[in-house]
C-alpha positions in Angstrom: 6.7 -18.9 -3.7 5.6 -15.7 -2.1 4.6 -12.0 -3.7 5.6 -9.1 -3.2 4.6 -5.3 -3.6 6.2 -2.3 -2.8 4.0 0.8 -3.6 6.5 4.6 -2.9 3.6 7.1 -2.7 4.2 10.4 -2.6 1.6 12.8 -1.4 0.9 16.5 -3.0 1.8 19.6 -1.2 -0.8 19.3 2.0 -2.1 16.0 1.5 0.9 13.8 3.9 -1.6 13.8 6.6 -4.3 12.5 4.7 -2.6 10.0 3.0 -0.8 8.7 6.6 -4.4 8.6 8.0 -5.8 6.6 4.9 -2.6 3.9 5.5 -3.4 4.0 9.3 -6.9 3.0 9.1 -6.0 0.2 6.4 -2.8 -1.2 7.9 -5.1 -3.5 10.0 -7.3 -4.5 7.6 -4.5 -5.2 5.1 -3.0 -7.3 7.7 -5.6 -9.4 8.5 -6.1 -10.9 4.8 -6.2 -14.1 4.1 -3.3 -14.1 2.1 -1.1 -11.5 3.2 1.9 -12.8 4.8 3.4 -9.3 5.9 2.1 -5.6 5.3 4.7 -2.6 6.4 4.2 0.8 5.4 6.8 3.7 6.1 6.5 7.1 6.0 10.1 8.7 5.0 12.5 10.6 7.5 13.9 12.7 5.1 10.5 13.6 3.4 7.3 13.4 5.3 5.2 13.5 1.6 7.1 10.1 0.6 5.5 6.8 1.9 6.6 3.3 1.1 4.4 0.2 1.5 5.7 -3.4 1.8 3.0 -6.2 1.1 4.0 -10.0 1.1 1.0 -12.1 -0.2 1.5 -16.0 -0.5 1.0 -15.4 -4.4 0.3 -13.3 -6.7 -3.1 -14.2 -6.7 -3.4 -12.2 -3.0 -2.6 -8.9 -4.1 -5.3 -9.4 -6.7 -8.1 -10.5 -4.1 -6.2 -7.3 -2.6 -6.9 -4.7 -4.8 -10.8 -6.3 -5.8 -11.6 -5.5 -1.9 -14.1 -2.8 -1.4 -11.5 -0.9 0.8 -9.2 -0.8 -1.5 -11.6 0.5 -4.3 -13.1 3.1 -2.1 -9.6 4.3 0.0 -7.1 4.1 -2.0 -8.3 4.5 -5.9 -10.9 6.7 -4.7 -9.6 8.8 -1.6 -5.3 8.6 -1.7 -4.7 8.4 -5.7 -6.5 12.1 -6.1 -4.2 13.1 -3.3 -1.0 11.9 -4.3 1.4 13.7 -6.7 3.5 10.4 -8.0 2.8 6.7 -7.3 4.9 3.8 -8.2 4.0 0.3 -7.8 6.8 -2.8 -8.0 6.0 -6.4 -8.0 8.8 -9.4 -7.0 8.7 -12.9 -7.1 10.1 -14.2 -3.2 13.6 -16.7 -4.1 14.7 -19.8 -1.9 
């Protein structure tokens, strides 16, 4: 049975650009985890502030060796949550 996240960031007045080049540089690196299945993230086409990640991990136990990872210590607690005005995090359970 599969995991799944899906994080809507929204980025403070001036901060979308930083916040896209934080994603960019991680998309690869969150793709290339051992137990990611599929990693997505979108940036809105209505809003350019609101950003929405899709993670698929084989189990739950992925997004937890997820979020333990240096990168995601350093980048995102430390460099995207300061710039971000609202961030919402769902987890799901894959069916079938």
């Amino acid at each position: 049975m599969g995991f799944v996240v899906i994080a809507t960031w929204t980025a403070a007045e001036g901060k979308a650009d930083h916040i896209r080049s934080i994603i960019e540089e991680l998309t690869p690196h969150n793709r290339a985890e051992p137990k990611m299945i599929h990693f997505e993230a979108h940036v809105s086409t209505e809003d350019p502030h609101t950003f929405v990640l899709y993670e698929h991990y084989t189990d739950a136990t992925g997004y937890d060796d997820h979020r333990a990872t240096a990168r995601f210590q350093q980048r995102v607690l430390g460099d995207a949550l300061p710039a971000l005005v609202a961030r919402q995090v769902k987890t799901y359970f894959t069916l079938g």
